[in-house]
C-alpha positions as CSV (number, residue, x, y, z in Angstrom):
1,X,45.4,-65.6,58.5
2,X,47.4,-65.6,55.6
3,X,48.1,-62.3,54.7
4,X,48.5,-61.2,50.2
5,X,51.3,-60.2,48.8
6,X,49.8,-56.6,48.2
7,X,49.7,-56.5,52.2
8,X,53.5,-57.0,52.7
9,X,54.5,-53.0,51.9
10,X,52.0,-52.7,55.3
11,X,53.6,-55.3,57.1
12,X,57.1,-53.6,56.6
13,X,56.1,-50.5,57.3
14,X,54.6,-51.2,60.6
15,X,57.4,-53.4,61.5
16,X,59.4,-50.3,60.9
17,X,57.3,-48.5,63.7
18,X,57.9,-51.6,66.4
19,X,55.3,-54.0,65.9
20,X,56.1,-57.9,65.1
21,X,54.9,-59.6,62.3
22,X,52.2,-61.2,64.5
23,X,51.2,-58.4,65.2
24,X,51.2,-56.5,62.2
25,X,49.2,-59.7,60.9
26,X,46.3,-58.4,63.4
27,X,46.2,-54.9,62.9
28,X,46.1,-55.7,59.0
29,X,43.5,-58.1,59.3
30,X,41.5,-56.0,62.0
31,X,41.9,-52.9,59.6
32,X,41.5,-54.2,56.0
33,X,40.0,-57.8,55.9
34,X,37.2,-57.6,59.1
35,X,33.9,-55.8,57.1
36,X,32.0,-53.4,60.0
37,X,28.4,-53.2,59.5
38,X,29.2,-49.7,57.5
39,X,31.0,-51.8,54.6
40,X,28.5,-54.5,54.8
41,X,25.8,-51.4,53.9
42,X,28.2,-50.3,51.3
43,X,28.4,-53.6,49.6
44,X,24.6,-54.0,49.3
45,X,24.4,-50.6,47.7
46,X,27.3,-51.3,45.3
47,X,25.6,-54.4,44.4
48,X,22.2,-52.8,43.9
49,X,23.6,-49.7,42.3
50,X,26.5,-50.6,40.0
51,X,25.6,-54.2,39.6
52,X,28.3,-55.7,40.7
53,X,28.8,-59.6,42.1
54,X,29.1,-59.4,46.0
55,X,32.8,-60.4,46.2
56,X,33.4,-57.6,43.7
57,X,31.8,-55.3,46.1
58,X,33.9,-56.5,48.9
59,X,37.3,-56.6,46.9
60,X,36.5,-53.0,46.2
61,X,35.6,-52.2,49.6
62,X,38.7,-53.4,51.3
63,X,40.9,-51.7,48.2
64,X,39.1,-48.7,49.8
65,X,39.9,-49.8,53.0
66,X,43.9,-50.9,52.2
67,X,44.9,-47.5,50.2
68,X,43.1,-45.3,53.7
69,X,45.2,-47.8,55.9
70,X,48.5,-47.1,53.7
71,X,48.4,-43.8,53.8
72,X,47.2,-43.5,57.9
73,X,50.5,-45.9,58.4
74,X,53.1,-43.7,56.1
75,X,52.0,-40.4,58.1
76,X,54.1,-42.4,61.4
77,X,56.6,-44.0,59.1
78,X,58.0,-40.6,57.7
79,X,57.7,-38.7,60.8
């Protein structure tokens, strides 16, 4: 998987905590990217309720997903 650029800050973050970068990769992926049947309820809602495109759905889902994972990660960080 091929992590974006708005992942890295993660990436460096949990490297700063011990993990390596292919393993930072699956925790990121794991966390942000992988959609649990919760998010996949989410995103038909969104879609029925807002009106939005599917993939707009899901890009808000895991922006959801990334800023909860950021701040989870900087509590362990700045300990």
């Amino acid at each position: 998987m091929k992590l974006s650029s708005i992942d890295m800050p993660a990436v460096h973050e949990l490297q700063a905590l011990g993990y390596t970068k292919s393993e930072c990769m699956n925790i990121i992926e794991r966390e942000i990217y992988r959609l649990t049947s919760g998010d996949r309820s989410k995103i038909a809602d969104m879609c029925d309720s807002q009106c939005l495109k599917k993939q707009e759905a899901v890009d808000k889902i895991r922006s959801i997903k990334r800023t909860r994972f950021f701040q989870y990660i900087q509590r362990f960080v700045f300990l």
